[in-house]
py3Dmol code that shows the C-alpha trace and the ligand (Angstrom):
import py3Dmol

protein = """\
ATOM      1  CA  UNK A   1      -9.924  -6.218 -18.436  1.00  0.00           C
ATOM      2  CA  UNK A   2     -10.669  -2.716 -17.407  1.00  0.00           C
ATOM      3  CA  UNK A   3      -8.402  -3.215 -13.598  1.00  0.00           C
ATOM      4  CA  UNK A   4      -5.466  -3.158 -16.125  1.00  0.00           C
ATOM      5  CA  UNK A   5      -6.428   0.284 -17.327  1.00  0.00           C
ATOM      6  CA  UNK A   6      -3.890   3.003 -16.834  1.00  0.00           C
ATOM      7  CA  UNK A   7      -4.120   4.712 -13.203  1.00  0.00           C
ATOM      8  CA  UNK A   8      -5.462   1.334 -11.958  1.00  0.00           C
ATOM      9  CA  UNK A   9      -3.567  -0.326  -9.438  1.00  0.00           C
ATOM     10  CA  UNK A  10      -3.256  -3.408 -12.033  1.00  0.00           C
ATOM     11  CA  UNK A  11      -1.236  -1.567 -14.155  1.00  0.00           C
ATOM     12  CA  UNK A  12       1.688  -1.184 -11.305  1.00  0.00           C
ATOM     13  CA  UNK A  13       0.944  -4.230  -9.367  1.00  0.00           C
ATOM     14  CA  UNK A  14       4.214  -6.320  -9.752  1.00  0.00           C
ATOM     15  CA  UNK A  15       6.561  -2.499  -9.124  1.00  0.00           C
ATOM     16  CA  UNK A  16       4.611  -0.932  -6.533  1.00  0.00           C
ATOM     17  CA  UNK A  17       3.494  -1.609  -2.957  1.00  0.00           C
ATOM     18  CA  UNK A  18       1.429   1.093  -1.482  1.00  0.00           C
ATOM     19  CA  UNK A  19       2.198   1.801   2.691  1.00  0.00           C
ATOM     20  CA  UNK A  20       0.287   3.666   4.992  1.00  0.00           C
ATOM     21  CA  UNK A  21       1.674   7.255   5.004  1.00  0.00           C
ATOM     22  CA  UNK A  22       2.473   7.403   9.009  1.00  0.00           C
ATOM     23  CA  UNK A  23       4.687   3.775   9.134  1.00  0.00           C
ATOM     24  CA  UNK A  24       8.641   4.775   9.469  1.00  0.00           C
ATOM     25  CA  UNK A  25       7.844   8.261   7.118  1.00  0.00           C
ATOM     26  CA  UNK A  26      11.647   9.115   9.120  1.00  0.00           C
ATOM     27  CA  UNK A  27      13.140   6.582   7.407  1.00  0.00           C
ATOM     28  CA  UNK A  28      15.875   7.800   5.382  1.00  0.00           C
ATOM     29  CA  UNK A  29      16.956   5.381   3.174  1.00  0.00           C
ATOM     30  CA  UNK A  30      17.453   6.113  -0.651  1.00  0.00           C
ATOM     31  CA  UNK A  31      14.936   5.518  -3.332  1.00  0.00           C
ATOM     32  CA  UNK A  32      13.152   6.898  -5.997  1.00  0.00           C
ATOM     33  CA  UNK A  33      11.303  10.055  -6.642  1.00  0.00           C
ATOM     34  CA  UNK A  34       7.533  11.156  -7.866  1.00  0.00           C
ATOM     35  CA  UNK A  35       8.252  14.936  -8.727  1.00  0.00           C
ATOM     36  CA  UNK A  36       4.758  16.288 -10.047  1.00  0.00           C
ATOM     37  CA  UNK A  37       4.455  19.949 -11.633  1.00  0.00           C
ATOM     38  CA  UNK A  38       0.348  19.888 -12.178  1.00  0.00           C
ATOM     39  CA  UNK A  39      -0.456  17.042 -13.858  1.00  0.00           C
ATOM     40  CA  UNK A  40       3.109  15.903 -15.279  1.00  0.00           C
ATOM     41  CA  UNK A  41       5.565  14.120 -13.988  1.00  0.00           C
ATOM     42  CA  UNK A  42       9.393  15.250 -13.837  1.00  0.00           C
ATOM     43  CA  UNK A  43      11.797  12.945 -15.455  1.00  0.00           C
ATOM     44  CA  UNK A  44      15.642  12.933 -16.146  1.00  0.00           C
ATOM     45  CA  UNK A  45      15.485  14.697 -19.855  1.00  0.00           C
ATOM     46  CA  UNK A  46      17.377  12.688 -22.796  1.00  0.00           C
ATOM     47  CA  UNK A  47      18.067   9.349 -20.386  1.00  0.00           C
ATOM     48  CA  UNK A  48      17.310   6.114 -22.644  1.00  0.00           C
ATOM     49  CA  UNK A  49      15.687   4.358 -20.219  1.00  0.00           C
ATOM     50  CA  UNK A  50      13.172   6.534 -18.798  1.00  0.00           C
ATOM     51  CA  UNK A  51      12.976   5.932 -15.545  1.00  0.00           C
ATOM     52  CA  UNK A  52      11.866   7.848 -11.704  1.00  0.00           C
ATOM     53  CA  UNK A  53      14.798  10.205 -10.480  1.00  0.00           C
ATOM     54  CA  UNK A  54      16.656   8.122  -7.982  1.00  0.00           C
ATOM     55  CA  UNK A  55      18.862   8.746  -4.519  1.00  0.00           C
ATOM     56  CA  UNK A  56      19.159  12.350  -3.521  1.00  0.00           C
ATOM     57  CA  UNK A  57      16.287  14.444  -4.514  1.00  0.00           C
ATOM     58  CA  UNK A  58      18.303  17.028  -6.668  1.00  0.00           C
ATOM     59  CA  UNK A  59      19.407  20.284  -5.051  1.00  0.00           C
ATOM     60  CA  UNK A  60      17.969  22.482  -7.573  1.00  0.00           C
ATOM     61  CA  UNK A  61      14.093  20.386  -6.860  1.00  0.00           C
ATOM     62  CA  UNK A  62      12.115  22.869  -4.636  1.00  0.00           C
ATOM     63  CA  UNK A  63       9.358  20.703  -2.773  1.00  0.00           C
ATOM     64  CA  UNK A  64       6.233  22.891  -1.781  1.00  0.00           C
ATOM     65  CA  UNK A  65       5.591  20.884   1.042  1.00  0.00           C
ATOM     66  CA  UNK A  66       7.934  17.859   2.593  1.00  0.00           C
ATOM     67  CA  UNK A  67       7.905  14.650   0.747  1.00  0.00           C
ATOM     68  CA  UNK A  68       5.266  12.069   1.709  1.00  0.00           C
ATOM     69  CA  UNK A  69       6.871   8.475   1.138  1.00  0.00           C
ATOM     70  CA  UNK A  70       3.688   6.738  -0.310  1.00  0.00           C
ATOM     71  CA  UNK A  71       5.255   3.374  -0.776  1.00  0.00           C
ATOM     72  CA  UNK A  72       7.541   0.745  -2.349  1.00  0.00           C
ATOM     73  CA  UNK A  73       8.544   1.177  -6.157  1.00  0.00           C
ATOM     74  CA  UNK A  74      10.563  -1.820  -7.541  1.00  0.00           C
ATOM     75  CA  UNK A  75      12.327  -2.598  -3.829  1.00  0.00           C
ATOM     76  CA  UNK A  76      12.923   0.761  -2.667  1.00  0.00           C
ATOM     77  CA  UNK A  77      10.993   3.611  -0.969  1.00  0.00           C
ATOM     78  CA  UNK A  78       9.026   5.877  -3.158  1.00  0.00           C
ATOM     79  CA  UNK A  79       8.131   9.046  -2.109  1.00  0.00           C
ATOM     80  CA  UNK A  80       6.803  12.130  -3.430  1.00  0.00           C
ATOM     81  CA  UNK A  81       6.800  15.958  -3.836  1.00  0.00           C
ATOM     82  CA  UNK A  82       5.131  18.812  -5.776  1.00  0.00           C
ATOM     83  CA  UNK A  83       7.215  21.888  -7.283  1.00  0.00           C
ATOM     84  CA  UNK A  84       5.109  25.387  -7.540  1.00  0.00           C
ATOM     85  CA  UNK A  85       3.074  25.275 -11.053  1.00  0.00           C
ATOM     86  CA  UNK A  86       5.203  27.062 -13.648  1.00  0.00           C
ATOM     87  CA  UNK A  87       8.442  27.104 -12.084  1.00  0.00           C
ATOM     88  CA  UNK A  88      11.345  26.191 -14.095  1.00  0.00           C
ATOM     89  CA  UNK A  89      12.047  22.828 -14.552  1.00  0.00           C
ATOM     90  CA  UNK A  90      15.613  21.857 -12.437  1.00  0.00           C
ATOM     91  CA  UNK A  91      18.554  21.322 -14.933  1.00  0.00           C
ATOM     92  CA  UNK A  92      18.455  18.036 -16.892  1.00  0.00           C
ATOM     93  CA  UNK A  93      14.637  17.542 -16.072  1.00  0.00           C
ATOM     94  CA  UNK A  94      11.564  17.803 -18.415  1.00  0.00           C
ATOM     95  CA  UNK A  95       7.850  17.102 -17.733  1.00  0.00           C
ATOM     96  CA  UNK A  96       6.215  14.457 -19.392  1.00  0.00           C
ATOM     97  CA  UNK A  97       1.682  15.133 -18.810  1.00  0.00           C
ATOM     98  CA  UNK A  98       0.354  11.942 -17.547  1.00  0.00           C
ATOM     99  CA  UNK A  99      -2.083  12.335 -20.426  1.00  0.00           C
ATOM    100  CA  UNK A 100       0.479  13.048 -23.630  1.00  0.00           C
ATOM    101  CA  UNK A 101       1.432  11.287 -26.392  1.00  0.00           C
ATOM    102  CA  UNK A 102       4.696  11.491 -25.522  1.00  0.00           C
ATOM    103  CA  UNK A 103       6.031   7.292 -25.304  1.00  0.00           C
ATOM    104  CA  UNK A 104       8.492   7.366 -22.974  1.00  0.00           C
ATOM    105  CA  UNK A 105       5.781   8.087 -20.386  1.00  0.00           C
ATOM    106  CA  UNK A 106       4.550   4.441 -20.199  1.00  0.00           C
ATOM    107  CA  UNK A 107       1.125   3.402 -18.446  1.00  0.00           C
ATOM    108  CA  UNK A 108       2.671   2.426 -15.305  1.00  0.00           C
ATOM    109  CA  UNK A 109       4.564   5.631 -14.896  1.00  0.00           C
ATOM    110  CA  UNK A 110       1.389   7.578 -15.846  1.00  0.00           C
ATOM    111  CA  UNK A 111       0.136   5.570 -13.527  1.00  0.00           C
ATOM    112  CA  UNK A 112       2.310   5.575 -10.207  1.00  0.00           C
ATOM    113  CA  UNK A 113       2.311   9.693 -11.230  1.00  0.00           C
ATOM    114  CA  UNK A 114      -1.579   9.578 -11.211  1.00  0.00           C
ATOM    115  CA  UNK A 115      -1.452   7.966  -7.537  1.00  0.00           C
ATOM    116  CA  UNK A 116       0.626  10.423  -6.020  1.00  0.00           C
ATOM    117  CA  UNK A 117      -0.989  13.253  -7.620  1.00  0.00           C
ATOM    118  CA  UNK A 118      -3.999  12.013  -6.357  1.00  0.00           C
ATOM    119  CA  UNK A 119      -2.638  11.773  -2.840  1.00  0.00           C
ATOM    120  CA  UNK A 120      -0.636  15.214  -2.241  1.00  0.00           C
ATOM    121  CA  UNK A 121      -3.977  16.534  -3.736  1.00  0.00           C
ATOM    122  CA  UNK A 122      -5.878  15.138  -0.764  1.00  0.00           C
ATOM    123  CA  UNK A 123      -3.375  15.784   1.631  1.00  0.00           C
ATOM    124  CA  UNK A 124      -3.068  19.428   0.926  1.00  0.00           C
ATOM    125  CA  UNK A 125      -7.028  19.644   1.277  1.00  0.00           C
ATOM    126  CA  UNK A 126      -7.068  17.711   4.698  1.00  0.00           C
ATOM    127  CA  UNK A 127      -4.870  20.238   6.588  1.00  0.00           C
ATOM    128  CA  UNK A 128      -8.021  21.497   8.667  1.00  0.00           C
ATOM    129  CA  UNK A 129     -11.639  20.318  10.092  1.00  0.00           C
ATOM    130  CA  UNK A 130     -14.354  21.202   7.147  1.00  0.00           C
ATOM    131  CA  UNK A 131     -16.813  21.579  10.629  1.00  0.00           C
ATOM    132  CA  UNK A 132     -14.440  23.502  12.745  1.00  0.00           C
ATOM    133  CA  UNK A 133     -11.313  24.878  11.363  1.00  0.00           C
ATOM    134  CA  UNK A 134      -9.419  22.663  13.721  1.00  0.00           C
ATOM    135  CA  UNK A 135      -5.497  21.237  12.371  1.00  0.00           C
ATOM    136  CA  UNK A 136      -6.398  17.733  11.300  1.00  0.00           C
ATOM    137  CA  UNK A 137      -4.298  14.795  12.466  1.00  0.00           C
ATOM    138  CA  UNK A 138      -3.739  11.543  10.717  1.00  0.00           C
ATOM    139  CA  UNK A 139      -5.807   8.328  11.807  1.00  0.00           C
ATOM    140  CA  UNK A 140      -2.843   5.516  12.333  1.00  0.00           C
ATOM    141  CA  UNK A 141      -2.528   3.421   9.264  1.00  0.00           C
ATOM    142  CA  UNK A 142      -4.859   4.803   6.859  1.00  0.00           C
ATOM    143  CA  UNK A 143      -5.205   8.264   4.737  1.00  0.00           C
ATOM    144  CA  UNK A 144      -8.079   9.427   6.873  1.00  0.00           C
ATOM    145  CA  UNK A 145      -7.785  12.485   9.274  1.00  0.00           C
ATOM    146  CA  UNK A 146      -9.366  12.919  12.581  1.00  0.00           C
ATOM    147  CA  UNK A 147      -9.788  16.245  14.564  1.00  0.00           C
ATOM    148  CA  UNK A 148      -8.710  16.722  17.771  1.00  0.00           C
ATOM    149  CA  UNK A 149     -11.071  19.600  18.633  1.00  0.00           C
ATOM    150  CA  UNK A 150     -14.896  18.203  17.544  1.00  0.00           C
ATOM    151  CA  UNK A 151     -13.539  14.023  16.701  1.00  0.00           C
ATOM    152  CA  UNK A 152     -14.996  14.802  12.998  1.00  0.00           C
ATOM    153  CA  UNK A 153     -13.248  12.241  10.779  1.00  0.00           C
ATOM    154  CA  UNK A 154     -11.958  12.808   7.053  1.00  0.00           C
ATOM    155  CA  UNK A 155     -10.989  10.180   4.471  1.00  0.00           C
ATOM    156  CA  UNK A 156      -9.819  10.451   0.721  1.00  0.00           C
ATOM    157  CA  UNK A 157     -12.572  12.212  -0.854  1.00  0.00           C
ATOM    158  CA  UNK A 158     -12.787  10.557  -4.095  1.00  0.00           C
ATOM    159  CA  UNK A 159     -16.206  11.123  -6.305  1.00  0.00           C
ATOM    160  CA  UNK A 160     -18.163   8.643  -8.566  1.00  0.00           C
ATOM    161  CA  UNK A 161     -18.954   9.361 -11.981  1.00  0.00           C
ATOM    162  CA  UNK A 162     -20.588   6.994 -14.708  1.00  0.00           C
ATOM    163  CA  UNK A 163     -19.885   7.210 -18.425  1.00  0.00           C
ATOM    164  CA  UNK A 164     -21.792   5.937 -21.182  1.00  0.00           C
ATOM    165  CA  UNK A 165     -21.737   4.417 -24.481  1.00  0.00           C
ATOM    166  CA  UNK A 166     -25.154   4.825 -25.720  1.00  0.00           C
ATOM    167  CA  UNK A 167     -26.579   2.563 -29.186  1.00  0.00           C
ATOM    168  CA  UNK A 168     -29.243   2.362 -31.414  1.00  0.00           C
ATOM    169  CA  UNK A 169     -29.052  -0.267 -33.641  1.00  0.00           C
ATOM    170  CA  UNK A 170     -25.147   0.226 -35.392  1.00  0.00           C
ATOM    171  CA  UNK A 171     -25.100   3.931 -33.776  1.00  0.00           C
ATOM    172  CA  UNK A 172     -23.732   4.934 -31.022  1.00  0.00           C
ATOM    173  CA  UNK A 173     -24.352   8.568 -29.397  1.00  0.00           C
ATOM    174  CA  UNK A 174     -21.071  10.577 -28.766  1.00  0.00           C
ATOM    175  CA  UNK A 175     -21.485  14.651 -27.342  1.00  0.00           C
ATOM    176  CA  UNK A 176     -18.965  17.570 -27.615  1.00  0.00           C
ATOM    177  CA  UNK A 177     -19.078  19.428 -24.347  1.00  0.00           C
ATOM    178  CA  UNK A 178     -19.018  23.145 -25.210  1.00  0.00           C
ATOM    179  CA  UNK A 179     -15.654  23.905 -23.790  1.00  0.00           C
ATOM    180  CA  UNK A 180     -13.897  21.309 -26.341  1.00  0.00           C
ATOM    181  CA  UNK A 181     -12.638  22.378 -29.823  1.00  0.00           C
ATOM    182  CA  UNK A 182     -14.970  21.351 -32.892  1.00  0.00           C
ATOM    183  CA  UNK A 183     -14.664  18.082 -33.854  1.00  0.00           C
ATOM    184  CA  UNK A 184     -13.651  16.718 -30.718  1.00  0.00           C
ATOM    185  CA  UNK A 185     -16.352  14.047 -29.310  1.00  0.00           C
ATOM    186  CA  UNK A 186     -16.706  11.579 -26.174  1.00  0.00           C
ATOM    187  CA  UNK A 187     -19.166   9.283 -24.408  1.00  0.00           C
ATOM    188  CA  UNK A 188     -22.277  11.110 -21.999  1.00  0.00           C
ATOM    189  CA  UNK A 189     -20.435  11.415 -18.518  1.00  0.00           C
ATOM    190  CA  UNK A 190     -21.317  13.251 -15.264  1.00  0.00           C
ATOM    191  CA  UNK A 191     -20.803  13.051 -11.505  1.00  0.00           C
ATOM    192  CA  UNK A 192     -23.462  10.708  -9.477  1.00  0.00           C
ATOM    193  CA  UNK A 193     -26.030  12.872  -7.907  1.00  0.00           C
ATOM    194  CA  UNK A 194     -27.434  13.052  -4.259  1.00  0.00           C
ATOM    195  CA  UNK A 195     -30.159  10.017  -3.762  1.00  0.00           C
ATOM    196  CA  UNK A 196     -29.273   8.694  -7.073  1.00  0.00           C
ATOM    197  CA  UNK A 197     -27.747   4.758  -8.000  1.00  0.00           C
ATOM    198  CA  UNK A 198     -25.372   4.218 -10.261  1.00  0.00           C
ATOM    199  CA  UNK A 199     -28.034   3.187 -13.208  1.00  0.00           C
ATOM    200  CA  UNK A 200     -30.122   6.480 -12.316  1.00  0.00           C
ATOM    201  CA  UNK A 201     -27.173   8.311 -12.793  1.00  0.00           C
ATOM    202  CA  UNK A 202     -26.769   7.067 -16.678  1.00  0.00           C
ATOM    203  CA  UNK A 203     -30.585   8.168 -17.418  1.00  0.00           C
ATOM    204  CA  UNK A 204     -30.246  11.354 -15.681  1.00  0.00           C
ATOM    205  CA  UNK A 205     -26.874  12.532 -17.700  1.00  0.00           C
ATOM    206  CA  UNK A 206     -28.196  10.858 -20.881  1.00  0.00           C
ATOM    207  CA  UNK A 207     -31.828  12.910 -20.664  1.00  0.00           C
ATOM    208  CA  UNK A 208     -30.147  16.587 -19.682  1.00  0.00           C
ATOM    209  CA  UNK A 209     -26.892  15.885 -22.300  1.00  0.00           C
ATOM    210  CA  UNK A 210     -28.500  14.438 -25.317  1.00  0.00           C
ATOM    211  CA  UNK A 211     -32.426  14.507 -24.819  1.00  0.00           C
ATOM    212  CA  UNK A 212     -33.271  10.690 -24.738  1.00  0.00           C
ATOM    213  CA  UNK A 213     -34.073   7.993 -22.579  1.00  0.00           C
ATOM    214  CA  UNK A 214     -31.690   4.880 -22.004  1.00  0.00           C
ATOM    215  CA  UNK A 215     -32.510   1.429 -20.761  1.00  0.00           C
ATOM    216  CA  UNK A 216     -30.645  -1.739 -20.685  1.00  0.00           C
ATOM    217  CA  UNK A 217     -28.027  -0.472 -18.331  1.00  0.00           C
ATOM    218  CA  UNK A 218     -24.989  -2.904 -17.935  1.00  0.00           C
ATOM    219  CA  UNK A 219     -21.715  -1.929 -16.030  1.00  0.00           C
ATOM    220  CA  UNK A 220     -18.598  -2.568 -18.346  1.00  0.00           C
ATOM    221  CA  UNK A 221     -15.435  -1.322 -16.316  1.00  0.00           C
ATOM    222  CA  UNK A 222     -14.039   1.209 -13.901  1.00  0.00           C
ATOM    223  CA  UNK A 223     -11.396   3.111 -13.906  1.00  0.00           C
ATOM    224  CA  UNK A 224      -9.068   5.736 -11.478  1.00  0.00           C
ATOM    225  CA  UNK A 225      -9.042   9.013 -12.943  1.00  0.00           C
ATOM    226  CA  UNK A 226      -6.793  11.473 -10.337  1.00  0.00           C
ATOM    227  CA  UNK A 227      -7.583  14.446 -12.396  1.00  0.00           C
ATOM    228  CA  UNK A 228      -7.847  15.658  -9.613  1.00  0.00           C
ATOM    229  CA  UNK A 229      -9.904  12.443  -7.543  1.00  0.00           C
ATOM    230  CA  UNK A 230     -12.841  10.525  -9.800  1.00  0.00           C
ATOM    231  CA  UNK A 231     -13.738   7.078 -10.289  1.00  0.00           C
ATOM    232  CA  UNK A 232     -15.157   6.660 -13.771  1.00  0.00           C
ATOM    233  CA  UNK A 233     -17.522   3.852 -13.812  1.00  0.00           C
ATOM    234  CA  UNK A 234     -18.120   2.473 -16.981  1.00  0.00           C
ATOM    235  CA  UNK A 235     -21.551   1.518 -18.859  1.00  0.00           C
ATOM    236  CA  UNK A 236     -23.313   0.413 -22.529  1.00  0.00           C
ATOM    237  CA  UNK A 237     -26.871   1.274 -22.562  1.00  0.00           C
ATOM    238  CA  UNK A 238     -29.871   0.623 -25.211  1.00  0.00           C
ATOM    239  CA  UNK A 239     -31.532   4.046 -27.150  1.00  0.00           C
ATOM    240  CA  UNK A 240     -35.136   3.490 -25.517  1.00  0.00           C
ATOM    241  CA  UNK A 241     -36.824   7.084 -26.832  1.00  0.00           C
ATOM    242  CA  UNK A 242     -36.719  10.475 -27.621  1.00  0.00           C
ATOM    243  CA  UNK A 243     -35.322  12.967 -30.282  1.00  0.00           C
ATOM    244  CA  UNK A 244     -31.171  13.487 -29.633  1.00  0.00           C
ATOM    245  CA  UNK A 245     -31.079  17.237 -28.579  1.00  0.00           C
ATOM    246  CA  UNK A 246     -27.727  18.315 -26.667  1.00  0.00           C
ATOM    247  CA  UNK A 247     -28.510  21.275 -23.841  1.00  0.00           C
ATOM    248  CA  UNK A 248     -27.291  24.117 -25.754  1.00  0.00           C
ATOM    249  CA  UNK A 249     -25.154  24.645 -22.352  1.00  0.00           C
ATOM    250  CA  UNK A 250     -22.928  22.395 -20.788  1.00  0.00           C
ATOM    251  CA  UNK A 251     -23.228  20.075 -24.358  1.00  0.00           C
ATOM    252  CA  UNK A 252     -22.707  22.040 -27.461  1.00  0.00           C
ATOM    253  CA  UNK A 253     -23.325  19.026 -29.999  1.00  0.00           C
ATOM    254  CA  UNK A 254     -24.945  15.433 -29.748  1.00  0.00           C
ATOM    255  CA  UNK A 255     -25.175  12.860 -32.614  1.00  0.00           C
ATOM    256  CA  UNK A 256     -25.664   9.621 -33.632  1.00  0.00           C
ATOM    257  CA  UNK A 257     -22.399   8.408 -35.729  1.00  0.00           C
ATOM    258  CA  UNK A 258     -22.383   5.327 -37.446  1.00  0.00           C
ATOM    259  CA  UNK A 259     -20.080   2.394 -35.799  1.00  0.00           C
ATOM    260  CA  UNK A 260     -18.161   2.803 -39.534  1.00  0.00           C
ATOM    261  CA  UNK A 261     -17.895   6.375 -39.458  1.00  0.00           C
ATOM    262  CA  UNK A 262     -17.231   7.236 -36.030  1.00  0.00           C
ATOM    263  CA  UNK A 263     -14.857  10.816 -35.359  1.00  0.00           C
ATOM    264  CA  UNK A 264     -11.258  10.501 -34.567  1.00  0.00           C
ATOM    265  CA  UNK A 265     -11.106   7.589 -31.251  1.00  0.00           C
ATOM    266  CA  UNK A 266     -12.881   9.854 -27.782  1.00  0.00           C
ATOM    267  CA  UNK A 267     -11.221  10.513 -25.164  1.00  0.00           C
ATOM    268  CA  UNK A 268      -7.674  10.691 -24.329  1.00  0.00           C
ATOM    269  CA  UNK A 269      -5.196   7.297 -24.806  1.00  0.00           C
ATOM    270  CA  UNK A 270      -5.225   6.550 -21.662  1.00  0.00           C
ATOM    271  CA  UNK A 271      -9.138   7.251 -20.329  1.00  0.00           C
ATOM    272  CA  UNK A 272     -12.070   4.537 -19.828  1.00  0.00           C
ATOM    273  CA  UNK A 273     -13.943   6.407 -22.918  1.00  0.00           C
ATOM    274  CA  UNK A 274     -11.124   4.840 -25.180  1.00  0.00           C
ATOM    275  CA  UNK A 275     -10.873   2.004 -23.954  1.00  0.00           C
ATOM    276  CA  UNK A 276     -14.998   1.487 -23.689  1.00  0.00           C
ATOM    277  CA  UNK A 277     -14.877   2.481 -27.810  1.00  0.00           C
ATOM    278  CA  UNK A 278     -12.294   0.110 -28.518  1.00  0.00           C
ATOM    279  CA  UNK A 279     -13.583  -2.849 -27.070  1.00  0.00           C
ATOM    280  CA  UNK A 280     -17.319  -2.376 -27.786  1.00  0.00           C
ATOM    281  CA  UNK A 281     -15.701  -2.271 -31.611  1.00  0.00           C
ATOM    282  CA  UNK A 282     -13.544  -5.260 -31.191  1.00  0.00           C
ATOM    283  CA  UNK A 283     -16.769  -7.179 -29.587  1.00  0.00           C
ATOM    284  CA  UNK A 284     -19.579  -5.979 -32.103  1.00  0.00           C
ATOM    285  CA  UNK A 285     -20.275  -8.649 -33.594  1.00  0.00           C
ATOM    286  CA  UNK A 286     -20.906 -10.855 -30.649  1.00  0.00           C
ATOM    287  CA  UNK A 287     -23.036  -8.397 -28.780  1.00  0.00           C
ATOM    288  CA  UNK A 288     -25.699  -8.516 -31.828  1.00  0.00           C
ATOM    289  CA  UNK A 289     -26.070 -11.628 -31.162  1.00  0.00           C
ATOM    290  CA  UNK A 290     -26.619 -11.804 -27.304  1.00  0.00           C
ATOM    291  CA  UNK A 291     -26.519  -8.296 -24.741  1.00  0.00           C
ATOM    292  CA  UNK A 292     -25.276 -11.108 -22.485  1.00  0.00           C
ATOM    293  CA  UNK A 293     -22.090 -12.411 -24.552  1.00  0.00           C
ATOM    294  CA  UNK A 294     -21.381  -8.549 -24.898  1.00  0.00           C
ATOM    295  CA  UNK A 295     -21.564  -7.844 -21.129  1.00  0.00           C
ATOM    296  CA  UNK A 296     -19.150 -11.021 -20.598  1.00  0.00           C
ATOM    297  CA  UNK A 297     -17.049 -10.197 -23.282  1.00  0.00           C
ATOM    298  CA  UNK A 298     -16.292  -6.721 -22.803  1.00  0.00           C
ATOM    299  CA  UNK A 299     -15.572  -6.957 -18.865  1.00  0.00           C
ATOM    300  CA  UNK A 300     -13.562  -9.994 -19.485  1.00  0.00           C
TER     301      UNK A 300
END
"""
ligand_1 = """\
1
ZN
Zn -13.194 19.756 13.703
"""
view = py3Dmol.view(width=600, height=400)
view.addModel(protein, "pdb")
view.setStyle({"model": 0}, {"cartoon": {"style": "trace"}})
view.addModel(ligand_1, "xyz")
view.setStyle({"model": 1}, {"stick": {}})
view.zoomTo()
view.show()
């Protein structure tokens, strides 16, 4: 099922239980730590059993800003801080990217890392009113923000994208955006446009990436992606016309590749545009038989 996905709340569900930010944050009972340089998380270095830093946040741990307690991690509180981008690492500590290779990183603490990286990244841009510059204050028992000067209100600000896997017949259409390296290729994505629904979306980024027209639009999966806030929604859609031509701009190549000779798997381990690859392959066979046994298939 694509809720078990890494950085979906599935993946964390029987070690984590999220709490509203403003309940007892005085509360100074021990627990565990989320200590985020960027987009890695800091972790006791050499420990077998890799595990959050627990009890006193260590001495030589700098916060930028105080630490936010964002919930309950296996019976204790959890809460978590930032140190300045390229700052040493405290002694005994290394930093393991939410999106390496490295093992001892496992999906649910890539995932409880994405989660409060996503949520020190809103709350350091919901210090002031967007409409009047006022200091924002929290709305009781929820992430949103309220200003006391104009009553504008502010919640997470978290965007929608789609992604696509595209087929014609036993192809399937992969791009290479032009900031990648050669050889590296993923599905059609893009962020959902004024106006537009979700299935508009997929023809839009599919016409201005590759140069044809989809139909036969069916949602697959969804997944978090707090790099920094996105929620990749996840669809296969049907070649319907048009010569494959990538933009020259923002898409530097677009091809059909054949299901048996596809490049090295899209998309990092841990993203929907793996997992999307992986189980269309798994499922092939059934879906050329019936769009409708692939739709149930792959979401199941
Ligand atoms: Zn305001």
């Amino acid at each position: 099922m694509s809720s078990s996905l890494p950085f979906n709340t599935s993946t964390i569900l029987d070690l984590f239980t999220p709490l509203p930010p403003d309940l007892e944050q005085d509360d100074t009972s021990p627990g565990f730590w989320a200590v985020l340089q960027g987009y890695s998380l800091l972790l006791p270095a050499e420990s077998e059993q890799v595990q959050l830093p627990e009890g006193a946040l260590p001495a030589d741990i700098i916060p930028e800003e105080a630490p936010l307690r964002i919930g309950i991690w296996q019976g204790k509180p959890l809460r978590a801080v930032r140190i300045v981008d390229g700052a040493a690492l405290p002694a005994g500590y290394e930093a393991l990217p939410f999106q390496g290779q490295d093992i001892r990183l496992d999906n649910a603490l890539a995932t409880i890392a994405g989660r409060a990286a996503q949520i020190l990244h809103w709350e350091r841009r919901s210090r002031f009113c967007s409409h009047c510059k006022g200091e924002l204050i929290r709305i009781p028992a929820s992430w949103g923000k309220r200003c006391p000067s104009c009553s504008e209100v502010h919640f997470p600000h978290i965007h929608p994208c789609i992604i696509v896997l595209v087929r014609k017949g036993t192809e399937l259409l992969l791009i290479r955006n032009a900031a990648w390296n050669p050889g590296r290729f993923s599905l059609v994505a893009g962020f959902v446009d004024f106006g537009e629904s979700l299935e508009e979306c997929v023809q839009r980024e599919v016409r201005e990436e590759a140069g044809i027209e989809v139909a036969n639009i069916r949602y697959v999966g969804s997944q978090c992606w707090p790099f920094p806030s996105q929620q990749m929604i996840g669809f296969l859609a049907d070649y319907a016309g048009g010569e494959v031509r990538p933009d020259g701009v923002e898409v530097a190549e677009a091809e059909w590749f054949s299901e048996d000779a596809m490049p090295a798997s899209p998309g990092s381990k841990r993203s929907i545009s793996r997992w999307i690859m992986e189980t269309y392959s798994k499922n092939r066979d059934s879906c050329l038989i019936s769009n409708h046994v692939l739709n149930r298939s792959i979401s199941s």
